[in-house]
C-alpha angles and dihedrals in degrees: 000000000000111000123207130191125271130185104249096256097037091106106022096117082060090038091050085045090048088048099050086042103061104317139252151266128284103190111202138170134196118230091260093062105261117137132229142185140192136172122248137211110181128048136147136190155197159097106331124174086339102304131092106261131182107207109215132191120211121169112230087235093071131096091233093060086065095051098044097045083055101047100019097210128088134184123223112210121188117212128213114236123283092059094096087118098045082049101049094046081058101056090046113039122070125230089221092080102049144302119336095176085066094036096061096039083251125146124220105214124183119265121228099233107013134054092231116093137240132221109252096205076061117112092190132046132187115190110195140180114211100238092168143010140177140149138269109250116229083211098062099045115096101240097254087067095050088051103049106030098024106041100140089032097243093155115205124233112221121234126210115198124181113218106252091173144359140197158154152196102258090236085046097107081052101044092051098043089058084083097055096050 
């Protein structure tokens, strides 16, 4: 499908819908070139140190830490609806243990600006370049968060990537917005 450029907030009212729907993509590669996805659940966004930023958590014990600490730059693909299985296969299985890509019937397609991929049955992408990390303190976090999002204690580290290009299917505002009809 033909991509155009968005500005990077131009569909984040259909990007926040996608993600509270089944997710979305989390596109990752190692630093010998082999690509990665995973779903994600949580995101947030916004305007950091003057520069668009999509703030990211992965868990070190993924297989996508790994990946992001080595190559330090992520894509975010949103998906249309009728991927919830795609989607669910990606926040489950572990790349680890083979192709996910394959797996969900998903394709891996070459970014503009970045070496991780993006998912080509995506009508939204996100490139972004890592400019900061840290990690979420125990200590800071009331103890109903702990308990519920933190039980074996795998803290995520929390990724800011600043928005190095954006872009989208030119349908891709009505073919999101079928699933919330």
């Amino acid at each position: 499908m033909r991509m155009h450029a968005i500005k990077p907030f131009d569909l984040w009212s259909e990007t926040v819908d996608a993600l509270a729907r089944d997710g979305l993509l989390l596109g990752s590669v190692s630093a010998d070139g082999v690509p990665n996805v995973m779903t994600i659940g949580w995101l947030t966004g916004g305007i950091v140190w003057s520069s668009p930023v999509l703030i990211v958590m992965v868990r070190p014990s993924r297989f996508t830490f790994t990946r992001l600490e080595q190559v330090g730059e992520f894509t975010v693909s949103v998906l249309p609806p009728g991927f919830s299985q795609a989607l669910r296969l990606c926040g489950t299985a572990s790349g680890r243990d083979g192709d996910k890509f394959g797996q969900a019937g998903l394709t891996p397609v070459a970014a503009r600006k970045v070496k991780p991929p993006i998912v080509q049955e995506g009508v939204i992408h996100y490139e972004c370049r890592v400019v900061h990390r840290n990690d979420v303190n125990r200590d800071q976090l009331p103890r109903q968060i702990v308990q519920s999002a933190y039980p074996a204690g795998d803290f995520h580290r929390v990724y800011f990537g600043k928005v190095v290009s954006s872009y989208a299917v030119a349908e891709a505002r009505k073919q999101l917005s079928r699933s919330m009809t």
